[in-house]
C-alpha positions in Angstrom: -120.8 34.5 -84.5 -121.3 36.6 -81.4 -118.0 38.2 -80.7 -118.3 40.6 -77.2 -116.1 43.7 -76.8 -113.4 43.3 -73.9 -113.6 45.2 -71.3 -110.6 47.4 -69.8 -111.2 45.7 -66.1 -110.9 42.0 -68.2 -107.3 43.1 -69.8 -105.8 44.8 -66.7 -106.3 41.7 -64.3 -105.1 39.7 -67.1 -102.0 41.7 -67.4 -101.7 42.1 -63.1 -101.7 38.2 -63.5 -99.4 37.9 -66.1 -96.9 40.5 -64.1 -97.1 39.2 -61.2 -97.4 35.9 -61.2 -100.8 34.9 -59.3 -104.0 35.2 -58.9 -103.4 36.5 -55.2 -100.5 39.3 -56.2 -102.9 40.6 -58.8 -105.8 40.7 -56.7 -103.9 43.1 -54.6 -102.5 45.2 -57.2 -105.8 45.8 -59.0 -107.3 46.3 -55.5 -109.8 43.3 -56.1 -110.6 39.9 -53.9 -108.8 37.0 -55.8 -112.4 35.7 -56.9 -113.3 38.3 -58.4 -110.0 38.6 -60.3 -110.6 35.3 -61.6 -114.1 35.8 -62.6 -112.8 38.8 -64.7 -110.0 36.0 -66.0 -113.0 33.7 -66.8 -114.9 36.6 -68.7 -112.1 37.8 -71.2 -111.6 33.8 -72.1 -115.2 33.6 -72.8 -115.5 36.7 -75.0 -112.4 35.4 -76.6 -113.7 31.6 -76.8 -110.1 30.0 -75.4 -108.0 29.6 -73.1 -105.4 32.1 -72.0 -103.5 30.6 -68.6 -102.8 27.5 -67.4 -103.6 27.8 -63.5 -102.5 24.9 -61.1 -101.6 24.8 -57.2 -98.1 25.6 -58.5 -97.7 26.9 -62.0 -99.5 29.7 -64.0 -98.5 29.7 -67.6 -99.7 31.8 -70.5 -101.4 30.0 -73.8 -100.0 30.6 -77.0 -103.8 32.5 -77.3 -102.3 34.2 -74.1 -99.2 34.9 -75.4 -100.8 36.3 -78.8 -103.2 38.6 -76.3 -100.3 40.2 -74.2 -98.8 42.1 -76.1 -102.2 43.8 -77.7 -103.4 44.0 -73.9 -100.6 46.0 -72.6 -101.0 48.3 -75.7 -104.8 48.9 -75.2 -103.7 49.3 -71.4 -101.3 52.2 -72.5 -103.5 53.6 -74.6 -106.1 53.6 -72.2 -103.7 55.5 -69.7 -102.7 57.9 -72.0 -106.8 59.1 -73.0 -108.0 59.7 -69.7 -104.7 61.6 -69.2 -105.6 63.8 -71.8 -108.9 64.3 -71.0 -108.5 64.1 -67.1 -105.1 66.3 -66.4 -101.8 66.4 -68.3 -100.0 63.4 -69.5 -96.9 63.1 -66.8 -94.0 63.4 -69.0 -90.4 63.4 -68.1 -87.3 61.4 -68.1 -85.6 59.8 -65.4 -82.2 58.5 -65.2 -82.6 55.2 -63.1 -79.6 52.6 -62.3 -79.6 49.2 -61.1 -77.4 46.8 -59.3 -76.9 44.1 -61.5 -77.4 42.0 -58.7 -81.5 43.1 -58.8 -82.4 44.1 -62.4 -83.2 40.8 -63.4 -85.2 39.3 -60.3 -86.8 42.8 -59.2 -86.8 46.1 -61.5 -87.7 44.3 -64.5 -91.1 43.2 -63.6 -91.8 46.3 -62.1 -90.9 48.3 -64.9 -93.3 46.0 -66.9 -96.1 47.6 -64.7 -94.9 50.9 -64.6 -94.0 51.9 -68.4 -97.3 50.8 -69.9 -99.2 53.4 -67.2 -97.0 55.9 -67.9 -96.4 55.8 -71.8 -95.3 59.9 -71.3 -92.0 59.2 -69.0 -88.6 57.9 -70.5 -86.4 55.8 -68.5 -82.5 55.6 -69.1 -81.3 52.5 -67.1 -77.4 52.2 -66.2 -76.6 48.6 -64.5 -73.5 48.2 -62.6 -73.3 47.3 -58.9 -73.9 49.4 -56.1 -70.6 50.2 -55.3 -70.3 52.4 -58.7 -74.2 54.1 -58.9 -74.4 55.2 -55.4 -71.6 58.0 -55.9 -73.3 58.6 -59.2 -76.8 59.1 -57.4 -75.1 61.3 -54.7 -73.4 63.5 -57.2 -76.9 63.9 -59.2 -76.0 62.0 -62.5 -78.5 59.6 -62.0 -82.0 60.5 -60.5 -82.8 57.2 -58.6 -81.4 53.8 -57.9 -82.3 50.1 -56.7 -78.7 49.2 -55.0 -78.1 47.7 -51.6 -77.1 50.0 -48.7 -73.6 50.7 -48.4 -74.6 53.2 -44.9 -77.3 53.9 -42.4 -80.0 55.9 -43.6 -78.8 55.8 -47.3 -82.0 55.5 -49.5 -85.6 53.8 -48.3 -85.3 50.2 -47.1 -87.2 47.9 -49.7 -86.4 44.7 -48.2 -83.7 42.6 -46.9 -81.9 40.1 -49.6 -80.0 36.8 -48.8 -76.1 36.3 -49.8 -74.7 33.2 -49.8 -72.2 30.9 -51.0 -72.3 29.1 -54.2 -70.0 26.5 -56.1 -70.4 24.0 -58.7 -71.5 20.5 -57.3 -69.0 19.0 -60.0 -65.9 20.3 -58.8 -66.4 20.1 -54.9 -64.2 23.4 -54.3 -65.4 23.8 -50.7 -63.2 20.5 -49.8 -60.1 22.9 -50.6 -57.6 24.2 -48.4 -57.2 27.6 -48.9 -60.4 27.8 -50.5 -60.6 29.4 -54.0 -62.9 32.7 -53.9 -64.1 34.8 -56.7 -65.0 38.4 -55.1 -66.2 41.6 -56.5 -63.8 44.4 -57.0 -62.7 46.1 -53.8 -65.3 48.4 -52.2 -68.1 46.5 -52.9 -70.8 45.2 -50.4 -70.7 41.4 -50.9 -66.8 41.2 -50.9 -67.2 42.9 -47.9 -69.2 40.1 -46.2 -67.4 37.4 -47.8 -64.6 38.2 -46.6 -65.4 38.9 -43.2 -66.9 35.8 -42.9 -64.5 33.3 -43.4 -62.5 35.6 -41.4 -64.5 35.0 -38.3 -64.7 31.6 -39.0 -60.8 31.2 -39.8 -61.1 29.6 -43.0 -58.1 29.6 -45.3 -58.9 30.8 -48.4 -57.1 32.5 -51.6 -58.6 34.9 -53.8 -58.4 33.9 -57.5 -60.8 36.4 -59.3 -61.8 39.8 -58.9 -64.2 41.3 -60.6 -67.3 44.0 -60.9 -69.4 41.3 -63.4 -72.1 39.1 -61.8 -71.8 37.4 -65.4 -68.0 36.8 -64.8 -68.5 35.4 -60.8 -71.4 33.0 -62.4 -68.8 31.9 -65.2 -65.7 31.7 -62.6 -68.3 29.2 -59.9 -69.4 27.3 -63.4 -66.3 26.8 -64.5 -64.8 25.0 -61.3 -62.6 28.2 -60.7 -63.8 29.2 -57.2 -66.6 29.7 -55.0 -68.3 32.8 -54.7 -70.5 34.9 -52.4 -73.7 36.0 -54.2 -77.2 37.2 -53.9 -80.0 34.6 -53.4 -81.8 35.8 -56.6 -78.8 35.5 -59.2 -78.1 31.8 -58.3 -79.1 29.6 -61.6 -80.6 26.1 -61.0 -77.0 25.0 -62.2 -75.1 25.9 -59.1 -75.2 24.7 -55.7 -76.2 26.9 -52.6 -73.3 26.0 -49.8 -73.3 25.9 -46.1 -72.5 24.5 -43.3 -72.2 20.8 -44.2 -69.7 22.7 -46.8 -67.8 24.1 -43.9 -69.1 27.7 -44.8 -71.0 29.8 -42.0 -74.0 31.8 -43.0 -73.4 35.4 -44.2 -75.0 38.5 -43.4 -77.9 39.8 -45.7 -78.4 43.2 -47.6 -80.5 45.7 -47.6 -82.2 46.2 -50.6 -83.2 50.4 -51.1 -84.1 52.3 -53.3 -81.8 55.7 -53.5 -82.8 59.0 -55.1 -80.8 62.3 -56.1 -81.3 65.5 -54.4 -81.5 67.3 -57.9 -84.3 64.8 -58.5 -86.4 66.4 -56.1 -89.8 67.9 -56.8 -89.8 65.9 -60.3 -92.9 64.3 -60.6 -91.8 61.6 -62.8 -89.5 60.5 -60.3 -91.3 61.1 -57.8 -94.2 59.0 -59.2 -91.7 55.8 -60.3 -90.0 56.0 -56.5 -93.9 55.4 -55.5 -94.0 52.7 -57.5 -90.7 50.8 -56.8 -91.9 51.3 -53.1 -95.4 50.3 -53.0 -94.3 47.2 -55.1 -91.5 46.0 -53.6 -91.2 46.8 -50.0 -92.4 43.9 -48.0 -94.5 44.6 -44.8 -93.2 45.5 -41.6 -93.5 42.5 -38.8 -95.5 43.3 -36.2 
């Protein structure tokens, strides 16, 4: 049986795919055309004799031989980093003290972190997740090095992207018929009560609030329920609940802007300084011209 050696460039566009979702994003990230990402795809299966993703117009999956091949791909990967670190120039080390709105850990810092520890096996991240309300005094007062909140001010932290809010109820109950209309909101302070708020105050809708509180898990549980509706951002809303508008007799609201925020104490860390790079180049979405 001739069994081939794999190739660094075969597991790193494997694992760009797997991270990011397509063939297209990885081609980008691994600073390749898509064909030849998919040639390199096409060269790991065939040293490996199966199958690793499932590729159609709409769906990339991992194989269970794909599955099985991850997780020794993203150690190789690490180890990789961490030889030509020794060999080429120290091994950045550090520690970094990173928080997250709750809102965005799931839909944008996890992935990225998935890219980000494996090439830098030497830096320790400590993640807090709260909302933005509560990390952005703690970033300001140097407790934590670097956040991914929304911006509370002009000029506060670099501008990612902008993120959708909007309303959400449970197509069982029908709550958006109601009159007052039963809200849940964050605690007071925060961003999207803010906009809530304000928007059924310019469109002088009755409504009562009937749950506060700083949990995205406790708003999901309160809409689920049949409690209330709720203002939340577009990448938290399960399959399970409904996005309202203006057949619901709910005007649009206002969107965020995502940013990431860093510490002045944090300054001239390298660590940081390398991971604020990161969230940056991967997340911020290009300027309209």
């Amino acid at each position: 049986m001739n069994i081939q050696d794999l190739q660094i460039d075969w597991l790193k566009c494997f694992v760009a795919v797997v991270d990011s979702g397509s063939l297209s994003n990885a081609a980008v990230e691994v600073h390749r055309s898509q064909s030849a990402v998919s040639m390199q795809i096409k060269k790991l299966e065939g040293a490996l004799n199966c199958q690793l993703l499932i590729r159609g117009p709409r769906i990339l999956e991992l194989t269970l031989k794909g599955q099985t091949l991850l997780g020794y791909a993203r150690r190789m990967l690490a180890l990789h980093a961490e030889t030509q670190a020794a060999f080429h120039g120290e091994l950045l080390r550090g520690r970094i003290r990173l928080g997250v709105a709750e809102d965005y850990a799931a839909a944008y810092l996890t992935p990225v972190l998935k890219r980000f520890a494996p090439r830098y096996p030497g830096i320790d991240i400590e993640l807090d997740c709260e909302q933005s309300a509560s990390i952005i005094p703690r970033v300001t007062s140097d407790e934590l090095d670097l956040a991914l909140v929304s911006r509370d001010q002009p000029k506060r932290g670099a501008v990612l992207f902008r993120e959708m809010m909007v309303w959400v109820g449970s197509q069982q109950f029908e709550l958006w018929n109601r009159d007052p209309l039963p809200v849940a909101v964050y605690e007071p302070g925060n961003l999207a009560r803010q906009i809530a708020v304000n928007s059924l105050a310019m469109q002088g809708r009755n409504y009562k609030v009937v749950y506060n509180s700083s949990s995205l898990t406790g708003q999901l549980a309160e809409v689920e329920s049949g409690i209330a509706v709720a203002a939340l951002a577009r990448c938290t809303v399960p399959d399970s609940l409904q996005i309202l508008g203006t057949d619901h007799n709910l005007a649009p609201l206002d969107s965020v802007e995502v940013v990431v925020y860093r510490s002045k104490a944090s300054q001239g860390s390298k660590a940081v300084d390398m991971l604020r790079a990161f969230l940056i180049t991967t997340l911020r979405l290009p300027t309209p011209k």
